[in-house]
One Martini backbone bead per residue (centre of mass of N, CA, C, O) as a GRO file, in nm:
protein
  320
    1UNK     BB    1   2.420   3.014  24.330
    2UNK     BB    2   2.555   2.704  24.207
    3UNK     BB    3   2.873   2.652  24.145
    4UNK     BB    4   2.953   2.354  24.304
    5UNK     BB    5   2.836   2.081  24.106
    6UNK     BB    6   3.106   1.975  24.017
    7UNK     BB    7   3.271   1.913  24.269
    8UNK     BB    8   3.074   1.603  24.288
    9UNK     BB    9   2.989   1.649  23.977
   10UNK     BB   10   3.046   1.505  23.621
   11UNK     BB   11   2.727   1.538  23.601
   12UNK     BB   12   2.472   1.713  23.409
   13UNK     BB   13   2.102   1.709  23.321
   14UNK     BB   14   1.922   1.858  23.129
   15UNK     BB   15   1.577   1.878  23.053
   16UNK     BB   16   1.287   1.826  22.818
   17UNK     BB   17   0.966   1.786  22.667
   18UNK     BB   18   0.992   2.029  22.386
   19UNK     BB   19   0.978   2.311  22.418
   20UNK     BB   20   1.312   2.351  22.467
   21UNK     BB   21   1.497   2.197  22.251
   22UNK     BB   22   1.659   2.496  22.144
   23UNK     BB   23   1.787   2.548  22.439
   24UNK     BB   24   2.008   2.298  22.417
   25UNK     BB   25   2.192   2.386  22.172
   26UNK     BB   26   2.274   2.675  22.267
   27UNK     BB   27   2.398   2.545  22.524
   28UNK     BB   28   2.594   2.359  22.346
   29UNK     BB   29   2.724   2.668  22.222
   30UNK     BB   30   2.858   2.760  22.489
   31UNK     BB   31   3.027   2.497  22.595
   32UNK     BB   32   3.243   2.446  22.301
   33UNK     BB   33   3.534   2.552  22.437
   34UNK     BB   34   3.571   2.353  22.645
   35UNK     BB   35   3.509   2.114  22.410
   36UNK     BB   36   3.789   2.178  22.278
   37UNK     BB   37   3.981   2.116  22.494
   38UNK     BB   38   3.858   1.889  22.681
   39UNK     BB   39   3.688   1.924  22.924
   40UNK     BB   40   3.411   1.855  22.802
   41UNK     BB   41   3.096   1.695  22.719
   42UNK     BB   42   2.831   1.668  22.467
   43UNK     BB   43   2.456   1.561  22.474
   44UNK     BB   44   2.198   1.498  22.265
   45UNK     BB   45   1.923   1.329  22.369
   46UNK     BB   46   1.643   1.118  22.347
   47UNK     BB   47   1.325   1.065  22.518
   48UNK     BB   48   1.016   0.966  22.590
   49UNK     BB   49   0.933   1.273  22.695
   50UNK     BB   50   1.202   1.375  22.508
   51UNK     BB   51   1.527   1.597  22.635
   52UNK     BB   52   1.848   1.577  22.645
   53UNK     BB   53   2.167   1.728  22.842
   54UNK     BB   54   2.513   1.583  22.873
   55UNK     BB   55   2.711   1.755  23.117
   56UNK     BB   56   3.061   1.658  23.126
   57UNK     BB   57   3.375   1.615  23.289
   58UNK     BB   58   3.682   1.531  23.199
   59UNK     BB   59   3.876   1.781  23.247
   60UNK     BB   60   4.091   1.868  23.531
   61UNK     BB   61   4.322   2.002  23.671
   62UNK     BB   62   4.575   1.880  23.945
   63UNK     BB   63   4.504   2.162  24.074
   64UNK     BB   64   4.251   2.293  24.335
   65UNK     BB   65   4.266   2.580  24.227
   66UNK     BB   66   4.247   2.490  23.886
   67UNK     BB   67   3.971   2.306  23.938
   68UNK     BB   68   3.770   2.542  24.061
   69UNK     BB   69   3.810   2.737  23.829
   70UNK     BB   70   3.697   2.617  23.635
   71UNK     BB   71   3.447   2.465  23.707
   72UNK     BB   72   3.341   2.771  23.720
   73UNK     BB   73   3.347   2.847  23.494
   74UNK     BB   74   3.151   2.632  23.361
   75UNK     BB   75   2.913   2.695  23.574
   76UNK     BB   76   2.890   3.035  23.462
   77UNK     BB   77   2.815   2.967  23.175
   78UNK     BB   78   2.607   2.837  23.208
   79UNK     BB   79   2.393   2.962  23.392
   80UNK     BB   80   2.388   3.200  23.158
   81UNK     BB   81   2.265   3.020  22.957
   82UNK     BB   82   2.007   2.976  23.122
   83UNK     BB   83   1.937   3.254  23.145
   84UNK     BB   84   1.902   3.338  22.833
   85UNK     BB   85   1.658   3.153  22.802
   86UNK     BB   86   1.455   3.265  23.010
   87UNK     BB   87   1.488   3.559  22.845
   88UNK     BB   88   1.370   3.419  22.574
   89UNK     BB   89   1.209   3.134  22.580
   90UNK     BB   90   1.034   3.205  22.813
   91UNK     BB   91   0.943   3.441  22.780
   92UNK     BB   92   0.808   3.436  22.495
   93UNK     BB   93   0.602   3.213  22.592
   94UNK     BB   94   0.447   3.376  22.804
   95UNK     BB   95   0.344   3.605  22.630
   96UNK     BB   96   0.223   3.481  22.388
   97UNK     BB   97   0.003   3.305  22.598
   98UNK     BB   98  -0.119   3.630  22.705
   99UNK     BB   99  -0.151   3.733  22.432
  100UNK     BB  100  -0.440   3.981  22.285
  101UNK     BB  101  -0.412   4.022  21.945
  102UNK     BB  102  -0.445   4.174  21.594
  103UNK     BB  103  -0.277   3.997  21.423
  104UNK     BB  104  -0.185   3.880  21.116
  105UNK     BB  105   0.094   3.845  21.067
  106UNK     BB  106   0.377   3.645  21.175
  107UNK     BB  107   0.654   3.811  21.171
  108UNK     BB  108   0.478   4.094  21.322
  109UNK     BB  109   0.409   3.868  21.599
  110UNK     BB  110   0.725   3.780  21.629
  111UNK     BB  111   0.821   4.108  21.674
  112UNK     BB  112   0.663   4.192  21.914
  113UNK     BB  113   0.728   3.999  22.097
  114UNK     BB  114   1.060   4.059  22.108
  115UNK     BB  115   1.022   4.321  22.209
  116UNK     BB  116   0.922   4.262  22.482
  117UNK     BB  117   1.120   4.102  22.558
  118UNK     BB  118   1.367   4.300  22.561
  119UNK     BB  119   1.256   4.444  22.799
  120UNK     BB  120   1.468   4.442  23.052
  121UNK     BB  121   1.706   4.247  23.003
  122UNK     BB  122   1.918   4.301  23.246
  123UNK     BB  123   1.693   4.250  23.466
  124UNK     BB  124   1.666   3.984  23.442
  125UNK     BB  125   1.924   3.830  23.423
  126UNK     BB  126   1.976   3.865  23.714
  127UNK     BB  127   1.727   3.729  23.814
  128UNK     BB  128   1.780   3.432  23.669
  129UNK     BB  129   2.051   3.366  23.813
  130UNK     BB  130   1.934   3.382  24.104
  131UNK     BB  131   1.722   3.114  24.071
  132UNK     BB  132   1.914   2.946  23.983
  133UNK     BB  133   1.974   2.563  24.072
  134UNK     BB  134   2.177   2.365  24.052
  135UNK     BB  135   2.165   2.011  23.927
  136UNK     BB  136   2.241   1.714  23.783
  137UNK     BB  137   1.894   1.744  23.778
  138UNK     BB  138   1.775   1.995  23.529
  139UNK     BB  139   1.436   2.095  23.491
  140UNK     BB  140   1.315   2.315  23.281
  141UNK     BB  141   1.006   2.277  23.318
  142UNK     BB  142   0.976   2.300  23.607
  143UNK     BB  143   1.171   2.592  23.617
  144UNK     BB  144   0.904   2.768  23.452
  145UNK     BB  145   0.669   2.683  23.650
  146UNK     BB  146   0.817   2.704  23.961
  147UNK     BB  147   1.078   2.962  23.932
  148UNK     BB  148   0.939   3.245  23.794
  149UNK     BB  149   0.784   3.428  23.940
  150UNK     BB  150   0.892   3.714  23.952
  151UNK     BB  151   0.901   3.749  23.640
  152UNK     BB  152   0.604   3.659  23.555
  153UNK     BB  153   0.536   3.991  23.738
  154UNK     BB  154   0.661   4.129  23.531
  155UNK     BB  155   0.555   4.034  23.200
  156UNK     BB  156   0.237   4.052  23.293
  157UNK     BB  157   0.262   4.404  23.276
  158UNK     BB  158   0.345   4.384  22.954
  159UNK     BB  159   0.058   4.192  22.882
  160UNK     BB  160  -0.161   4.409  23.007
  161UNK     BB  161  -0.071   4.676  22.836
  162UNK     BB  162  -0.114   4.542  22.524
  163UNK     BB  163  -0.374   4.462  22.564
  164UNK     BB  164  -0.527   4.738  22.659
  165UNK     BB  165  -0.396   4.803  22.324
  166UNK     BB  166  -0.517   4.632  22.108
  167UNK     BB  167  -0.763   4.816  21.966
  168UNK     BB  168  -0.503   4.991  21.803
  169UNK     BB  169  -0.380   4.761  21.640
  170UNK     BB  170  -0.574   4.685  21.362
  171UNK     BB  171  -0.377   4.891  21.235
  172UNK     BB  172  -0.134   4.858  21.081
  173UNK     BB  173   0.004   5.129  21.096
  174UNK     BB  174  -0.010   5.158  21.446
  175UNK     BB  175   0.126   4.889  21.475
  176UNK     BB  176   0.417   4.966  21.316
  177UNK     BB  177   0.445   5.233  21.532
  178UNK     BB  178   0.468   5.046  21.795
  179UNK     BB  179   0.706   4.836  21.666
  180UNK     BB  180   0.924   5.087  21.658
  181UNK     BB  181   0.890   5.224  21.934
  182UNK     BB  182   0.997   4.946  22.089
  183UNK     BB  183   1.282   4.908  21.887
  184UNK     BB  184   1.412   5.233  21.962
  185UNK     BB  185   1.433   5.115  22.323
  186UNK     BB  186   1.618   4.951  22.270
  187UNK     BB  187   1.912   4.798  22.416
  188UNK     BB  188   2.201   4.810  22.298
  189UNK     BB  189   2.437   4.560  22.185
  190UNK     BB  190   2.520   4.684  21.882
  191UNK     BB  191   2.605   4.907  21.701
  192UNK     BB  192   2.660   4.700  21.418
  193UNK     BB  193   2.498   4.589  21.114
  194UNK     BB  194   2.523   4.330  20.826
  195UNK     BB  195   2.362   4.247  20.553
  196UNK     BB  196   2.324   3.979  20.328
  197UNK     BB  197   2.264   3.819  20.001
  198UNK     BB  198   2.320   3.484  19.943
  199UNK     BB  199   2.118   3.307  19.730
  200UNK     BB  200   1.886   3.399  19.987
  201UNK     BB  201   2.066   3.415  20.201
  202UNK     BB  202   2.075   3.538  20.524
  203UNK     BB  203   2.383   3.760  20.682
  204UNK     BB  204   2.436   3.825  20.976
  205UNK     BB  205   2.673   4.072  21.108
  206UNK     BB  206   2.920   4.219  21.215
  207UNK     BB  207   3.175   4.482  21.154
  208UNK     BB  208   3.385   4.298  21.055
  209UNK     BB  209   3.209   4.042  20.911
  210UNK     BB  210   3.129   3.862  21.146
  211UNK     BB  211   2.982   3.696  21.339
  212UNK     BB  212   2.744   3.702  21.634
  213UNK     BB  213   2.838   3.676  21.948
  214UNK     BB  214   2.569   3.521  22.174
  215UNK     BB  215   2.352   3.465  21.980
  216UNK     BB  216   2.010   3.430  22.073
  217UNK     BB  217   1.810   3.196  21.801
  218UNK     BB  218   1.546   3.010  21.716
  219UNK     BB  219   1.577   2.731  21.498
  220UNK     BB  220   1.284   2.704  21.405
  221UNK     BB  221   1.296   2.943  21.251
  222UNK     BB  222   1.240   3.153  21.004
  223UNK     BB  223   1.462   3.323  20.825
  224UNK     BB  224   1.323   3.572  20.859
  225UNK     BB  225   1.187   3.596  21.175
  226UNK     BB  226   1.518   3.540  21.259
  227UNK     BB  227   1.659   3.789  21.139
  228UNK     BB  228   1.435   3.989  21.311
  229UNK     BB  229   1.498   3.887  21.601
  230UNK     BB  230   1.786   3.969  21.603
  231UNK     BB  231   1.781   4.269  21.563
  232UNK     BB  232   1.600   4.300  21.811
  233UNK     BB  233   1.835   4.217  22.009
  234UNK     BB  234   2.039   4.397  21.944
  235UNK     BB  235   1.995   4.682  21.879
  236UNK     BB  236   2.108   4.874  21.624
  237UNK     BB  237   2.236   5.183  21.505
  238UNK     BB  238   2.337   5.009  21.250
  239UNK     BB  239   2.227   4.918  20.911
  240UNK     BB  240   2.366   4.741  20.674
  241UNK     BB  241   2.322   4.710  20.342
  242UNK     BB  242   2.364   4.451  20.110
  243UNK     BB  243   2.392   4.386  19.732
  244UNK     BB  244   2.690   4.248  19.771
  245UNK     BB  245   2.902   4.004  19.820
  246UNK     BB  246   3.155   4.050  20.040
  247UNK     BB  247   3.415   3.928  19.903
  248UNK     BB  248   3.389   4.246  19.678
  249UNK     BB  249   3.364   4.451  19.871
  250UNK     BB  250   3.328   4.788  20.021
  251UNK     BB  251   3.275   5.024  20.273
  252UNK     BB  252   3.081   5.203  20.092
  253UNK     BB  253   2.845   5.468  20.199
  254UNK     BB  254   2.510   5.546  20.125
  255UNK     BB  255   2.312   5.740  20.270
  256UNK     BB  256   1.944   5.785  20.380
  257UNK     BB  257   1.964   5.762  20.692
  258UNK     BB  258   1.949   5.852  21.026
  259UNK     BB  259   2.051   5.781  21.360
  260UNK     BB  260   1.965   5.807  21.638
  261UNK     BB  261   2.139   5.918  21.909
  262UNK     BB  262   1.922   5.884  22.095
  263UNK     BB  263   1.838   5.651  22.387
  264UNK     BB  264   1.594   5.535  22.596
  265UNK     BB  265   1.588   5.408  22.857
  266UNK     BB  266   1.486   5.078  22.918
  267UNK     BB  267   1.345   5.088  23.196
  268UNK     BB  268   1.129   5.353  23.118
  269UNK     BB  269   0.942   5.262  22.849
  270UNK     BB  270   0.695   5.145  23.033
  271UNK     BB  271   0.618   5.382  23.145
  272UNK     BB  272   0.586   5.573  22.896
  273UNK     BB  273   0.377   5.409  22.731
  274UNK     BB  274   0.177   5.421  22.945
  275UNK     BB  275   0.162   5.749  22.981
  276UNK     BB  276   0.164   5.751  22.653
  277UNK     BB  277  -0.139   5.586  22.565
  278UNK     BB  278  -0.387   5.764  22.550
  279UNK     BB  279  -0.235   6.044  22.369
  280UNK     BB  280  -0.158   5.862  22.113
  281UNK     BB  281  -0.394   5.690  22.003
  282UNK     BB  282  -0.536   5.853  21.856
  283UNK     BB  283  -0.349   5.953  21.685
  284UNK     BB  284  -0.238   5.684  21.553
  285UNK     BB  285  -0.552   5.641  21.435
  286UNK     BB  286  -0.532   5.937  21.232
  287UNK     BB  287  -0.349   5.798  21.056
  288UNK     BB  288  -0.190   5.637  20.788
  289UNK     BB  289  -0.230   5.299  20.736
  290UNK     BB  290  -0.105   5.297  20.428
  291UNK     BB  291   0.222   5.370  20.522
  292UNK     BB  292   0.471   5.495  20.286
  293UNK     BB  293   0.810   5.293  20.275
  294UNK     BB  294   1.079   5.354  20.153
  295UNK     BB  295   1.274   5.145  19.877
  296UNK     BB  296   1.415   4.925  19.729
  297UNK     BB  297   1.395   4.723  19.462
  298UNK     BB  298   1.569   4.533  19.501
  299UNK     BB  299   1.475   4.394  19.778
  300UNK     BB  300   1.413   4.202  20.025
  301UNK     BB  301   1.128   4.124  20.180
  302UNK     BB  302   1.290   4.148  20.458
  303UNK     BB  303   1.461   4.438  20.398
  304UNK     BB  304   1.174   4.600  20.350
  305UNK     BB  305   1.078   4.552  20.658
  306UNK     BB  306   1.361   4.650  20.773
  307UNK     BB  307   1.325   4.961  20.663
  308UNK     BB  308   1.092   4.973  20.814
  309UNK     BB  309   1.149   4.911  21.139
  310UNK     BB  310   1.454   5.062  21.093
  311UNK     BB  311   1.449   5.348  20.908
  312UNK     BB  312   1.663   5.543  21.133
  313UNK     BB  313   1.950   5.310  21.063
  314UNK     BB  314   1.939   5.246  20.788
  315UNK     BB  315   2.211   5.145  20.524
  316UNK     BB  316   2.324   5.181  20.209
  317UNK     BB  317   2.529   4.936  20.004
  318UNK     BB  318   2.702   5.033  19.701
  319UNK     BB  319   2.807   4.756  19.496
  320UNK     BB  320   3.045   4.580  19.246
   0.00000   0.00000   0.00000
């Protein structure tokens, strides 16, 4: 991993076609703190051929010490940040263009690809910090093409192991079963986590009730959508799905599922799945198609989705 960019080079400029354009606001919020102190300055703009992201170095103390360390914090934060894309928006564009399932709506299809995309997470991101090598001029998409073989035949046998039970998929049933049990067995990132609506707008907070720091999901995603990847990126052992407005509310809660104790290795999950796709898949098939989970009739129809996907952590919090 090449550290000292900055050492010879105060600009650096990633490039995207246009594929990952989301990706570059991302890394430009990831930067954020820098550019608040006057370290560096970042800016996003339009090129004949898509998006570039240029990354200058403003200002750095004049110990060569202190600013050798800095240097490494602002290239150690991108890198991170790039790796982060790797693994959310790399992975996750792999995965949709190599799956041939039979899902009928969208946000269910992109909750299955999400769950997917998450596992063995913590696995890629080692991966993909070390083949990042900074350049001044960093082409994203051809970073993407031809310098992530290594991860490719990992994500491939997550997609040929999928398509493999694609036929067990078309029954709704079994599919929300298949994609409970992916939910189930991602890594906690966050202990809990508070879902609000207000005036249609939901936003998912942190135990403080503050926004979820460092969570990467595309912005050009529908507002359900993202919510729903952002739960499943995260993998919280409790949603606390709240009914009133978090500013009058107190955190006294109804509970009405218990969550799970114990999650298996995320490293487990894909042979574990693989070794029990035989077992259960007939099971699976021979369950009721239309199987209904209980919901609170206030819910709006993504919280509605959230307590059947997540049905084993949500807790409903009854407030005045």
């Amino acid at each position: 991993m090449e550290h000292e960019v900055f050492s010879s080079n105060k600009k650096v400029i990633i490039t995207t076609d246009g594929i990952f354009a989301s990706s570059l606001r991302y890394i430009e919020r990831r930067l954020e703190p820098f550019a608040k102190n006057g370290k560096v300055t970042t800016e996003i703009t339009n090129t004949k051929t898509g998006h570039q992201l240029a990354i200058t170095i403003t200002s750095l103390p004049r110990k060569r010490q202190q600013c050798e360390l800095t240097a490494h914090k602002i290239t150690s934060t991108l890198v991170d940040a790039i790796a982060n894309v790797v693994i959310t928006d790399c992975k996750y564009h792999y995965i949709e263009s190599s799956l041939k399932l039979p899902v009928r709506d969208e946000i269910s299809r992109q909750a299955f690809i999400r769950a997917l995309a998450n596992f063995d997470r913590t696995q890629d991101l080692c991966i993909a910090k070390s083949l990042i090598k900074l350049t001044p001029n960093f082409l994203l998409d051809s970073f993407y093409t031809f310098s992530l073989d290594v991860l490719k035949t990992r994500w491939q046998e997550v997609c040929a192991l999928a398509n493999d039970n694609a036929c067990y998929l078309v029954c709704d049933g079994t599919f929300r079963e298949l994609l409970r049990f992916l939910i189930s067995n991602l890594e906690t990132r966050h202990q809990e986590v508070h879902l609000f609506d207000r005036a249609g707008k939901v936003e998912v907070l942190a135990s403080n009730l503050k926004p979820i720091p460092n969570i990467y999901i595309n912005d050009e995603l529908s507002q359900d959508s993202a919510i729903i990847s952002t739960l499943i990126s995260i993998a919280p052992k409790k949603i606390y799905i709240h009914q009133t407005d978090y500013s009058n509310c107190e955190l006294s809660t109804q509970q009405t599922n218990a969550c799970h104790s114990e999650r298996s290795e995320e490293s487990q999950v894909l042979s574990d799945l693989s070794r029990t796709k035989n077992d259960n898949s007939s099971r699976l098939c021979e369950e009721h198609c239309d199987e209904a989970i209980p919901t609170t009739r206030t819910q709006t129809p993504v919280f509605t989705l959230i307590t059947e996907l997540f049905r084993d952590c949500v807790q409903i919090i009854q407030t005045t």
